[in-house]
Structure formats: structure tokens, C-alpha cells
C-alpha positions in Angstrom: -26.6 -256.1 -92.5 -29.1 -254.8 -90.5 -29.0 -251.6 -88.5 -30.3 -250.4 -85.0 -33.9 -248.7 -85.2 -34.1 -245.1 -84.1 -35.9 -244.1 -81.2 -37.7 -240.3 -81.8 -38.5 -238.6 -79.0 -40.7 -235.3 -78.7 -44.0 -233.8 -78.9 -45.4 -234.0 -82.6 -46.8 -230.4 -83.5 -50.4 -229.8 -84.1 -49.6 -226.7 -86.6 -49.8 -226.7 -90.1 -46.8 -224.7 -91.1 -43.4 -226.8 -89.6 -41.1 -224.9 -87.4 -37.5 -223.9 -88.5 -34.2 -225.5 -86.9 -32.2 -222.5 -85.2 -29.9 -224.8 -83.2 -28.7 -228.3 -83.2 -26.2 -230.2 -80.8 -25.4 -233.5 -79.9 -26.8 -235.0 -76.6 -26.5 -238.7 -75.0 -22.7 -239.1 -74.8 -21.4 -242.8 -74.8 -18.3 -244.5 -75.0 -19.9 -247.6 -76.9 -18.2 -246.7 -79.8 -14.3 -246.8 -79.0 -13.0 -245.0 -82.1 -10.9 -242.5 -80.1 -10.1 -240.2 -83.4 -11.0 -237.1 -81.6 -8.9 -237.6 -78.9 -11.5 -239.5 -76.6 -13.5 -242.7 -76.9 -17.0 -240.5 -76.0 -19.0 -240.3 -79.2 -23.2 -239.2 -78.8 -25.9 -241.4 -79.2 -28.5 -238.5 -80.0 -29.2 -235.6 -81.8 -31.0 -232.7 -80.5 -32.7 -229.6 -82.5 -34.1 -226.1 -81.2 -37.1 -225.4 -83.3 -37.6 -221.6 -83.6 -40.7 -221.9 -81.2 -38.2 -223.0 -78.2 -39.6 -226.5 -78.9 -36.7 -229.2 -78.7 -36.8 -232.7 -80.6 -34.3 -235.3 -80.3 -33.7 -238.3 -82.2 -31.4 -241.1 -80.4 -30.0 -244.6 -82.0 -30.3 -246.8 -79.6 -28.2 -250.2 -79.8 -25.2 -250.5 -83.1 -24.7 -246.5 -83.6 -23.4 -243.0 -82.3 -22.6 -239.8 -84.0 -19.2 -239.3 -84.7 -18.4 -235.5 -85.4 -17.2 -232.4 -83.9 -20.7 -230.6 -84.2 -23.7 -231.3 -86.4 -23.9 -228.3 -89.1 -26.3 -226.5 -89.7 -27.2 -225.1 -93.5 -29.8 -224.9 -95.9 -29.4 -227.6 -98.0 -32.7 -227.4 -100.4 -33.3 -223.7 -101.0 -36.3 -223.6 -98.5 -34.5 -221.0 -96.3 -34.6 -223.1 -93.8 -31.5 -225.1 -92.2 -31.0 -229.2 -93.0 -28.6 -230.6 -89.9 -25.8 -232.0 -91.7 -23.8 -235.3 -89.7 -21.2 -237.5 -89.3 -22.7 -241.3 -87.7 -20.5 -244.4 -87.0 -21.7 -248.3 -86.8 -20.1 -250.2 -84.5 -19.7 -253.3 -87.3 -19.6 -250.5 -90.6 -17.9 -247.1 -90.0 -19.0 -244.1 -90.8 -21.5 -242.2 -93.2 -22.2 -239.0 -94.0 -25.9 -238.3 -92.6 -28.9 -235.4 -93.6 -31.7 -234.6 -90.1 -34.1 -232.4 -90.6 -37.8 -231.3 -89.9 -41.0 -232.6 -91.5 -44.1 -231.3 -91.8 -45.0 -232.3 -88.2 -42.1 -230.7 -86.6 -40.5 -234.6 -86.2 -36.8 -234.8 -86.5 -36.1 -237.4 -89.1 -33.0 -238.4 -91.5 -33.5 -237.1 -95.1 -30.7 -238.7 -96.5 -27.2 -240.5 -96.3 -24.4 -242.6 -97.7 -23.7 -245.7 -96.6 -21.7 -247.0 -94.0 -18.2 -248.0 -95.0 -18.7 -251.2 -94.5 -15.8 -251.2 -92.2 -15.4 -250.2 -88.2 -13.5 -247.5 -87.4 -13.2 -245.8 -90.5 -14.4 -242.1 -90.7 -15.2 -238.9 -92.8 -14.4 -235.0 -91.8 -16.8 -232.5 -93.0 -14.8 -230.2 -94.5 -18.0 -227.8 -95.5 -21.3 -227.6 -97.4 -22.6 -224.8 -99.8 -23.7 -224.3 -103.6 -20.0 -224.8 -104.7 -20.7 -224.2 -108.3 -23.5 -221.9 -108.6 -26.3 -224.7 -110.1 -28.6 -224.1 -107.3 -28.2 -227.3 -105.7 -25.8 -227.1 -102.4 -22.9 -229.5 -102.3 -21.3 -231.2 -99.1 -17.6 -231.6 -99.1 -15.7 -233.7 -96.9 -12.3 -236.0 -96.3 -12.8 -239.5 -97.1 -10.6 -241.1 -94.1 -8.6 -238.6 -93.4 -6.2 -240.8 -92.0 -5.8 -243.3 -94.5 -7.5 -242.3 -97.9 -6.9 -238.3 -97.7 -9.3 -238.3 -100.5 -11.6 -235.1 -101.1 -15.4 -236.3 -101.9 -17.9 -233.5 -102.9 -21.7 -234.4 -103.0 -25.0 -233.2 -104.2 -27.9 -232.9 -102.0 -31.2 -233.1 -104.2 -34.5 -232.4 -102.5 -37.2 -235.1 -103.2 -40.3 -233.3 -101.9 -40.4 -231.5 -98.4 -38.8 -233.7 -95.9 -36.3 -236.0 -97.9 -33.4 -235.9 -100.6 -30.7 -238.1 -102.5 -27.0 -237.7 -102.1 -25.1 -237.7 -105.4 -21.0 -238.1 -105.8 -20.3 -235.4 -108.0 -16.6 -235.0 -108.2 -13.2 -236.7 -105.8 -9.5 -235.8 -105.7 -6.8 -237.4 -103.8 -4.5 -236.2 -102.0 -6.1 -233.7 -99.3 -6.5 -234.4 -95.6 -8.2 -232.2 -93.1 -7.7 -233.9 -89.4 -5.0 -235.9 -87.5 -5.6 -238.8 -85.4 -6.5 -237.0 -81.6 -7.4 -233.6 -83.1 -10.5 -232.0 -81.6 -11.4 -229.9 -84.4 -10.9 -230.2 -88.2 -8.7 -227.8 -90.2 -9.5 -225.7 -93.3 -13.5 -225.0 -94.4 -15.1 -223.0 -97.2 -13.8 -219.8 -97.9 -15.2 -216.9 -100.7 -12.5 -215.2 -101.7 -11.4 -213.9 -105.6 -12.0 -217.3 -107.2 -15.7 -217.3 -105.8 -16.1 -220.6 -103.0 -13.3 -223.1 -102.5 -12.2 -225.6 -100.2 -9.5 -225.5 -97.9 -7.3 -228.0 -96.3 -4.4 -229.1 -96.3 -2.0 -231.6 -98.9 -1.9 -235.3 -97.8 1.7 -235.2 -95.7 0.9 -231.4 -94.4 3.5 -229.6 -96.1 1.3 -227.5 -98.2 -2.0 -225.8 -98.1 -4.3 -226.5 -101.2 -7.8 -224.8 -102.1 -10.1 -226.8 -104.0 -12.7 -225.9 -106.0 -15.8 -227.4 -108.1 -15.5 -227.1 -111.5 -17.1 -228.7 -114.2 -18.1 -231.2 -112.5 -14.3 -232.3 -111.5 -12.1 -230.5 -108.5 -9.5 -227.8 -109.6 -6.7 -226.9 -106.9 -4.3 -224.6 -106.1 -1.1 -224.4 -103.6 -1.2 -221.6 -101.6 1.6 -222.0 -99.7 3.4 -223.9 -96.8 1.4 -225.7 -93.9 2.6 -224.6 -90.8 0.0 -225.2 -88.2 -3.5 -224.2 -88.0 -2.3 -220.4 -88.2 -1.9 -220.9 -92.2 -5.4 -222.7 -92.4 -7.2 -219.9 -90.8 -4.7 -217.2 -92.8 -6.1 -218.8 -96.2 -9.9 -219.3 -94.4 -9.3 -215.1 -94.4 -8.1 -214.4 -98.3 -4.9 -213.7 -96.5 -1.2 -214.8 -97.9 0.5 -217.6 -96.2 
């Protein structure tokens, strides 16, 4: 299957030394993409980054695909101490796929990495967070496979290749675990650091329960910390509180 070419906009940089990402949003909005499970049919058909000269660069798919997400996500994924733009992007004819932007050495926004596409329309991930979960210096990306249908918790490994690309690796998946509802704006749970170091919070497939994950081992450990009862509980565990 072949995929629509990206159109990259922007000034290349004359300077040697590549600016750092210090803000990212999404720009373009379409409704060529009719998905609807945020609770409209307008998805975005670019991404835009604020270097930390004030410079902007946007990259923007053209034809077959948009990005699907509440908000791209901004974390340091290879150690440089400075930000990768983490993303959700949706092909009309393939679904979704987990996507890595970032900066080269020219200042260009580019994709460094990303699964592929589902290979089905209308199917979609929630990011769910991204961090070293278990402390081998490599950062880890968790999300909800499907939250709809699968409920199915995939973590995986971002591995720099040089300065300006990676591989994603599937470390560990448990089922079970959903994070969004079909028409939901936002999406529940994240990371939190409380007593057992970082887990991952969200809630059990049928939301009765609230369930931290963690990354052990290379396989996901969870617990049950209590009832679900709304977002109140998600943010109550987000805050080492008791539910």
C-alpha cells in the first residue's frame, strides 16, 4: 500500500548546532478523515513545532492522512535533553499508528520513527504516556491498543539510531485496560511516580476498577486500586491519593 508523501514547510537553518523543540501543536484542521472518536469528525493535517529561537516548522500530509490525537507530546525520548514530539496519525484506508517528529540537524521537522498503520480504517490508539518505565535508560511509550475494541496495554521502546532517527520496539502487552470512550475529548489515567517508582494508570476494560501498570521484567505487573467512578478516581490515583 502506498502512502501520501509529506509536504515540509519552513526555512532550513543555516547554524550548526540544531535548535530545541519548546512547543508543539497541531495546525491544518480537516474533516477528511471521518473517524469521530473524539467527539467530532475534525482531525489535523499538520504538525507545527516552536523551536527555542521563535522559529516555527510545520510538516503537513497532504492527500491519505491526518493526525489523530488529543495533543502531540512532548518528551525527551533519546537522552539528548532535548524533546522528541510523540503522535497519534490515521490513514484513511489503514488506521492509526503511533508516530516519532522531531528536529535534525538543520532545524527540519521530520518523523524519526513509527509503527505501522493497522491496516484497518478507523481503528485507533490512546497514548496513555511515555518515560524510562524501568530505569534502563531507554524511554518507553505506553498506550491503549483500540481502546474501544482491544483494550489492550502496548508499551514500546524508543532506540536512538544516530541524531535524527530511532526504532520502535514492543517490549511488553496486557489485556484488559482501556483509557478513552468513544466521544471523549480527553484520555483518562497517565504516568504517575508514586511509592512503586513509575506506573501506568487507567482504567480495567468494563470501567469498574482502576488498575496501575507497571514495567517489569520486561512483562507488565498490575494492581487494583480501587473502584472507577469517573475521572475524579483517575486524577485521585494520578495524585498517590486513595480512591
Amino acid at each position: 500500500m502506498k502512502f501520501a508523501a509529506l509536504i515540509a514547510l519552513g526555512l532550513v537553518a543555516s547554524a550548526a548546532q540544531a535548535e530545541v523543540i519548546v512547543a508543539a501543536d497541531y495546525v491544518n484542521p480537516t474533516e477528511r478523515y471521518a473517524h469521530g472518536i473524539l467527539g467530532d469528525k475534525i482531525e489535523f493535517a499538520g504538525l507545527r513545532v516552536t523551536l527555542s529561537n521563535g522559529a516555527e516548522r510545520t510538516a503537513i500530509w497532504p492527500e491519505l492522512v491526518v493526525f489523530e490525537d488529543t495533543n502531540p507530546r512532548l518528551v525527551d525520548l533519546d537522552g539528548d535533553g532535548a524533546p522528541e514530539v510523540i503522535t497519534v496519525e490515521s490513514h484513511a484506508l489503514a488506521g492509526a499508528r503511533l508516530a516519532i517528529w522531531g528536529i535534525d540537524a538543520t532545524d527540519r521537522l521530520v518523523p524519526y520513527a513509527h509503527t505501522e498503520f493497522y491496516g484497518t480504517p478507523f481503528r485507533w490508539l490512546a497514548i496513555a504516556g511515555a518515560a524510562d518505565l524501568d530505569d534502563d535508560g531507554f524511554a518507553e511509550i505506553a498506550y491503549i491498543d483500540r481502546p474501544h475494541l482491544a483494550k489492550r496495554l502496548m508499551v514500546w521502546r524508543y532506540r536512538p539510531q544516530g541524531a535524527s532517527t530511532g526504532t520502535l520496539e514492543l517490549v511488553a502487552t496486557q489485556d484488559g485496560l482501556t483509557n478513552h470512550r468513544i466521544g471523549e475529548r480527553d484520555i483518562g489515567g497517565g504516568l504517575r511516580r508514586c511509592d512503586n517508582g513509575l506506573e501506568i494508570i487507567t482504567a480495567n476494560a468494563d470501567w469498574s476498577r482502576v488498575i496501575a501498570s507497571r514495567l517489569v521484567d520486561g512483562a507488565i505487573a498490575t494492581d487494583d486500586l480501587g473502584p472507577h467512578s469517573g475521572r475524579a478516581s483517575l486524577d485521585a490515583a494520578l495524585g498517590c491519593q486513595d480512591i
